[in-house]
Backbone as numpy.savetxt, mean C-alpha at the origin, in Angstrom:
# Nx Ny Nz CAx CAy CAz Cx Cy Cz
-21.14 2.20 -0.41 -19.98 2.01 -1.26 -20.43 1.17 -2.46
-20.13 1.96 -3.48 -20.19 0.81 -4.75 -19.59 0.19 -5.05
-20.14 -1.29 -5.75 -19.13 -2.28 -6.36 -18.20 -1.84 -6.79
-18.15 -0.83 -7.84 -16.62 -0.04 -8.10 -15.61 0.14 -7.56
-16.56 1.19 -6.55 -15.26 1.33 -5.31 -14.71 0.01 -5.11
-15.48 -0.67 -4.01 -14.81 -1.78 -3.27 -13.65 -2.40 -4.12
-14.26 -2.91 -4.79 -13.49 -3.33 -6.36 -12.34 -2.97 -6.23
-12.02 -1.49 -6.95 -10.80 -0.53 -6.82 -10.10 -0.73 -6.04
-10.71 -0.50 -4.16 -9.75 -0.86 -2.97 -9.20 -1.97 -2.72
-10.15 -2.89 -3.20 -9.42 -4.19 -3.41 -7.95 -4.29 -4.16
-8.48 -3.77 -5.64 -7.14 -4.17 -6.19 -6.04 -3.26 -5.91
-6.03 -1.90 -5.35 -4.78 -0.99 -4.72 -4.44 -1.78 -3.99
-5.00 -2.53 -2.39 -4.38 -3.25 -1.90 -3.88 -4.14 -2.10
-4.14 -4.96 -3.37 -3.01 -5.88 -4.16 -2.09 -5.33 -5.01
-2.20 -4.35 -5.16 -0.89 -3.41 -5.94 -0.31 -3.02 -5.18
0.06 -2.50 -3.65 0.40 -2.58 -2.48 1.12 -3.29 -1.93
0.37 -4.93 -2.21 1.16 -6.42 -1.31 2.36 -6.71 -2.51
1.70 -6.58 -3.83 2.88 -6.98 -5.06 3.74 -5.94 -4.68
3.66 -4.64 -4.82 5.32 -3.56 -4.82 6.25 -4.55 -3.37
5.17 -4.47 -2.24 6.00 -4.76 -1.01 6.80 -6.23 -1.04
6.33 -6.75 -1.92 6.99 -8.73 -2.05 7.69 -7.97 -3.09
7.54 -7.16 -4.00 8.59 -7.48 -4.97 9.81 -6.63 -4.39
9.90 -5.31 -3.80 11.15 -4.99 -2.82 11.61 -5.96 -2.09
10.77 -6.35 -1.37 11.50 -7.71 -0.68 12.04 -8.37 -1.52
11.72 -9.13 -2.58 12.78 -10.18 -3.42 13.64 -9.19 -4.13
13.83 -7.90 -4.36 14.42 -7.08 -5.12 15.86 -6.88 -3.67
15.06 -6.79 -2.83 16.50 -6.60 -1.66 17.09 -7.63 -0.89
16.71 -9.02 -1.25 16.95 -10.27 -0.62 18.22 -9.89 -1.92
19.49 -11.41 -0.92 20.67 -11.00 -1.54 20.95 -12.40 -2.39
19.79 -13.16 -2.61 19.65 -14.55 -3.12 20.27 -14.48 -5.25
20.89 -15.22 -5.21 20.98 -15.09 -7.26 20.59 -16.21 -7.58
19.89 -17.19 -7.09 19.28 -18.16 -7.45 18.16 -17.86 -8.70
17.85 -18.76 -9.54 16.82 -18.67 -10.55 15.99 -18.46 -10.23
15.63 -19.09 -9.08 14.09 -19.05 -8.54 13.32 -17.47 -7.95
14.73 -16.61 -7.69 14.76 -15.40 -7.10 14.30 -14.60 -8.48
14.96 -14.80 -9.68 14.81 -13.92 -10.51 13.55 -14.14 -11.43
13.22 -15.42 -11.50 12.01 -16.09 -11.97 10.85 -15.15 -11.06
10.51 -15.17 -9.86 10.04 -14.41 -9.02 9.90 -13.13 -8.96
10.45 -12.60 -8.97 11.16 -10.78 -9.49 10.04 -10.50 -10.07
11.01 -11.28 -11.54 9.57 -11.36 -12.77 8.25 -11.55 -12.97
7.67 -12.43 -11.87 6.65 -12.58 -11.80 5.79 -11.05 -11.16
6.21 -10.80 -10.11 5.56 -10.02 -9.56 5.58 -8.28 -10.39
7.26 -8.58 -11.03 6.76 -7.17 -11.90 5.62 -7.32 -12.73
5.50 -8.41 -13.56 4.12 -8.73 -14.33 2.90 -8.48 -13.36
2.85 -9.21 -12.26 1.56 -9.06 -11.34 1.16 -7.26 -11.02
2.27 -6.73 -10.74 2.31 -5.34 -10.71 1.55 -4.57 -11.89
2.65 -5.22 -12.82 1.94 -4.29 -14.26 0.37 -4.47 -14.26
0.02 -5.96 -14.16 -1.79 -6.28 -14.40 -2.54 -5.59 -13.91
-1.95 -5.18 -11.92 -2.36 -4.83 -11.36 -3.04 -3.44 -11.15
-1.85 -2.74 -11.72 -1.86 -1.40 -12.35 -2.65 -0.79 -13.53
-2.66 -1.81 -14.10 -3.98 -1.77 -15.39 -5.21 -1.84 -15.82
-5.48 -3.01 -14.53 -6.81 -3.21 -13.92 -7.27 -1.77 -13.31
-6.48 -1.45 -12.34 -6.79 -0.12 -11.46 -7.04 0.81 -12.12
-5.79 0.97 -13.08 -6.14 2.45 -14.22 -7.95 2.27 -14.92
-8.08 1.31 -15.72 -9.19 0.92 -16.54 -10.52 1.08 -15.33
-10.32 0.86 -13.88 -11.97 0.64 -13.42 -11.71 2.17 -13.19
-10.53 3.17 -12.69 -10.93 4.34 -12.18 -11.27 5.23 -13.73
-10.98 4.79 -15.00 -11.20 5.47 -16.11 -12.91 5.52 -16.18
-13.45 4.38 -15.53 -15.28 4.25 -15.75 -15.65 4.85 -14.54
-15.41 5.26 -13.25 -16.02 6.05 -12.14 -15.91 7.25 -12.19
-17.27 7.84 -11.66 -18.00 9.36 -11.52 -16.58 9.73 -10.70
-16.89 11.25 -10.45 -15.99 11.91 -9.16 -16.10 11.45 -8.28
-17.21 11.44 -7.63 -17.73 10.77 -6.23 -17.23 9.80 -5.82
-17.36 8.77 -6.89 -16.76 7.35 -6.50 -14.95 7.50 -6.88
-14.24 8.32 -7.58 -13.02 8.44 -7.09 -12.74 8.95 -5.72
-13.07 10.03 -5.66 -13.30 10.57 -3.99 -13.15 9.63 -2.95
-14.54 8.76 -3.29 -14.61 8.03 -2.05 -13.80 6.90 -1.95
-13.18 6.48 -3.18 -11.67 5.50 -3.29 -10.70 6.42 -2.20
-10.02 7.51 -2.68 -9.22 8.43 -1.92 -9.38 8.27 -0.90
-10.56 8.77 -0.01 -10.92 8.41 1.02 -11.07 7.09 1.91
-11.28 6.45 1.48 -11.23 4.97 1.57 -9.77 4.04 1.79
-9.02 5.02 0.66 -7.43 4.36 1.29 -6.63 5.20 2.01
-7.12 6.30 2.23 -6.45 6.95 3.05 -6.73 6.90 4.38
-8.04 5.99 4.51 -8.53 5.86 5.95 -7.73 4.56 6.51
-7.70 3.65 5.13 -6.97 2.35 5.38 -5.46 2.40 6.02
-4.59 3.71 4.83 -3.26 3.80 4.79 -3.47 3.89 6.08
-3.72 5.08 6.61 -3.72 5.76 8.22 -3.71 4.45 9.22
-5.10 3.40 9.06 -4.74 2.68 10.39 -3.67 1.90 9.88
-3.05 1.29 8.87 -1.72 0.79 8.61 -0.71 1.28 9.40
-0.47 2.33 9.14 0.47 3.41 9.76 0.64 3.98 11.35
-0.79 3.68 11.68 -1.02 4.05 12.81 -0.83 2.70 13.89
-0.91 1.38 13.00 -0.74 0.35 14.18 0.91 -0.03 13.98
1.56 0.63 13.03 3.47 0.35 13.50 3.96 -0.01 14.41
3.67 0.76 15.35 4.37 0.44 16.63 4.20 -0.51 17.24
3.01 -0.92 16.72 2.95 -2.64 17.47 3.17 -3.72 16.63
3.47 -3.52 15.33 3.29 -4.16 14.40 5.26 -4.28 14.28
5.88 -3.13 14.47 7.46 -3.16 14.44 7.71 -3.20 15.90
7.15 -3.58 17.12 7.48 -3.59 18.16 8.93 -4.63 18.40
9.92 -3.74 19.12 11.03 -4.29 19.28 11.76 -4.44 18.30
11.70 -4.24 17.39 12.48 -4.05 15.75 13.56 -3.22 15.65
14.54 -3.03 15.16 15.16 -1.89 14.87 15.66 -1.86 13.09
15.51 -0.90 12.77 15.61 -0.76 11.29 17.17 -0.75 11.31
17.94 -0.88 12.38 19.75 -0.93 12.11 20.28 -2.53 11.52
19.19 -3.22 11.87 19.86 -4.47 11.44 20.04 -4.40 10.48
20.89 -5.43 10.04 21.43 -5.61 8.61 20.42 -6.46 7.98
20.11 -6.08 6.48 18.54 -7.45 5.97 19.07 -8.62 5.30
20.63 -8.74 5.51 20.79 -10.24 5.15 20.65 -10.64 6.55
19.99 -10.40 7.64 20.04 -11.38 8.53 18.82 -10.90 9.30
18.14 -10.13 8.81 16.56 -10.15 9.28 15.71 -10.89 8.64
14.77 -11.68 9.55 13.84 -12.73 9.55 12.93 -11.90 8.23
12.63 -12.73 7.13 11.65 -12.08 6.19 10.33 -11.71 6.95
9.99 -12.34 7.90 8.88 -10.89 8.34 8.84 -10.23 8.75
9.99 -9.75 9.50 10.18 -8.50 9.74 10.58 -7.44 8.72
11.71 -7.82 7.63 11.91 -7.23 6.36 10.42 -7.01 6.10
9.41 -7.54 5.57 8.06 -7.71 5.19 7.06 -6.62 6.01
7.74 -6.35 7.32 6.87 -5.37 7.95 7.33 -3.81 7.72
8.99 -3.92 7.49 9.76 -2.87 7.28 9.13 -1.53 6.13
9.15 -2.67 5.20 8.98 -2.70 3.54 7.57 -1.79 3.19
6.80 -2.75 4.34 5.31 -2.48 4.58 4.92 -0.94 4.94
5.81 -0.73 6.24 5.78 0.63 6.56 5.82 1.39 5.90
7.10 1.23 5.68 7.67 2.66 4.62 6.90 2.59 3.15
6.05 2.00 2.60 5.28 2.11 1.31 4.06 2.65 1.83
3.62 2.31 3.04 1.98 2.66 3.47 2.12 4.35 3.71
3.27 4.65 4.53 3.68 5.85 4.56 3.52 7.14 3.56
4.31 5.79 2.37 4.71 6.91 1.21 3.38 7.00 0.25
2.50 6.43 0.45 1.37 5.62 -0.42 0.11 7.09 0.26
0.45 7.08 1.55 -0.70 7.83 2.15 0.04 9.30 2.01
1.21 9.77 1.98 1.21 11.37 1.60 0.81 11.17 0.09
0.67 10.43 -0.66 0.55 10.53 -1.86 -0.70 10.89 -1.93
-1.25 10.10 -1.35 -2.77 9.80 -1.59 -3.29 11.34 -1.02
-3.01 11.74 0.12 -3.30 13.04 1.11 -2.94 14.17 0.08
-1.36 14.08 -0.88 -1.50 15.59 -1.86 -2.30 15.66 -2.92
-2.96 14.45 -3.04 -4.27 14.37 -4.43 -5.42 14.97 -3.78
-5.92 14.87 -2.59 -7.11 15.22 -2.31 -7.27 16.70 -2.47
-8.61 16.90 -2.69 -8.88 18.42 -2.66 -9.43 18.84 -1.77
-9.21 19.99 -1.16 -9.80 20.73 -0.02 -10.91 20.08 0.88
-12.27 19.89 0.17 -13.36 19.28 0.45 -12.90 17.94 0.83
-12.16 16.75 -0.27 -11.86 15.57 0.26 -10.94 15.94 1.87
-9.62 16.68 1.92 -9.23 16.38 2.99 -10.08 16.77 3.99
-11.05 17.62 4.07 -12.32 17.61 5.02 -13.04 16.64 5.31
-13.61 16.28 4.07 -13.73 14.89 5.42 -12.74 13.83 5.64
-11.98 13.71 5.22 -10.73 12.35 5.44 -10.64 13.10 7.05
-10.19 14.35 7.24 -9.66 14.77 8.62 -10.86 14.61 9.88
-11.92 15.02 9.05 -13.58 14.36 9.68 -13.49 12.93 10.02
-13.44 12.17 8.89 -13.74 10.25 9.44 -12.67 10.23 9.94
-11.30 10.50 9.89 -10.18 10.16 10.40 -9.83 10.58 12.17
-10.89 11.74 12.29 -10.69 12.08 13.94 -11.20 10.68 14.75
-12.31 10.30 14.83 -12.28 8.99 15.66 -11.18 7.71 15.79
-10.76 7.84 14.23 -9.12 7.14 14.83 -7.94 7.26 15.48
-7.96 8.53 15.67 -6.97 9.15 16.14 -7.55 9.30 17.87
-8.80 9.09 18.12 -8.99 9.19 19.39 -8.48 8.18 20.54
């Protein structure tokens, strides 16, 4: 893996943790300053985040996009794949003015890793989902 890559995966997964904190403060029912001060922050952190990402994947070969794709789609998957222990005993009926923020935080989590990995899965091309479905069989074992 090249510095690039890693790089890259790095910062998706902080473009990742920012969307998921900023839904969370976007669905907390707080009107305090400090809430909206916050908001703000993280839409900014978002935007950086997003810019950074755009600019390093504008300088990588195919290969090394590829192997980004691959790389978070192997990630998304075990995200996704450890839910059930990760939302164990949870129920998504509660109401989120009265769920504990880490559980909101795991909720939030899910459902973006979810939506993050069909995303990621309708970009690949033929060859990529070959091997993603290749490295990805031992996880699934």
């Amino acid at each position: 893996m090249t510095n690039s890559v890693s790089q890259l995966l790095t910062i998706l997964q902080r473009v990742s943790q920012a969307g998921i904190r900023l839904t969370c403060v976007q669905l907390s029912t707080s009107l305090l300053e400090e809430h909206w001060s916050l908001e703000r922050r993280l839409q900014e952190e978002l935007v950086s985040l997003e810019q950074r990402a755009t600019r390093l994947l504008a300088t990588m070969s195919p290969d090394e996009r590829s192997e980004v794709k691959l790389g978070r789609a192997l990630f998304l998957q075990m995200l996704v794949e450890s839910a059930p222990r990760r939302l164990r005993g949870w129920s998504d009926q509660d109401r989120l003015d009265q769920m504990p923020p880490s559980r909101l935080f795991e909720w939030i989590a899910h459902d973006h890793e979810q939506l993050e990995l069909a995303q990621v899965e309708a970009q690949m091309t033929p060859e990529e989902a070959a091997r993603y479905v290749s490295a990805s069989s031992p996880l699934q074992g």
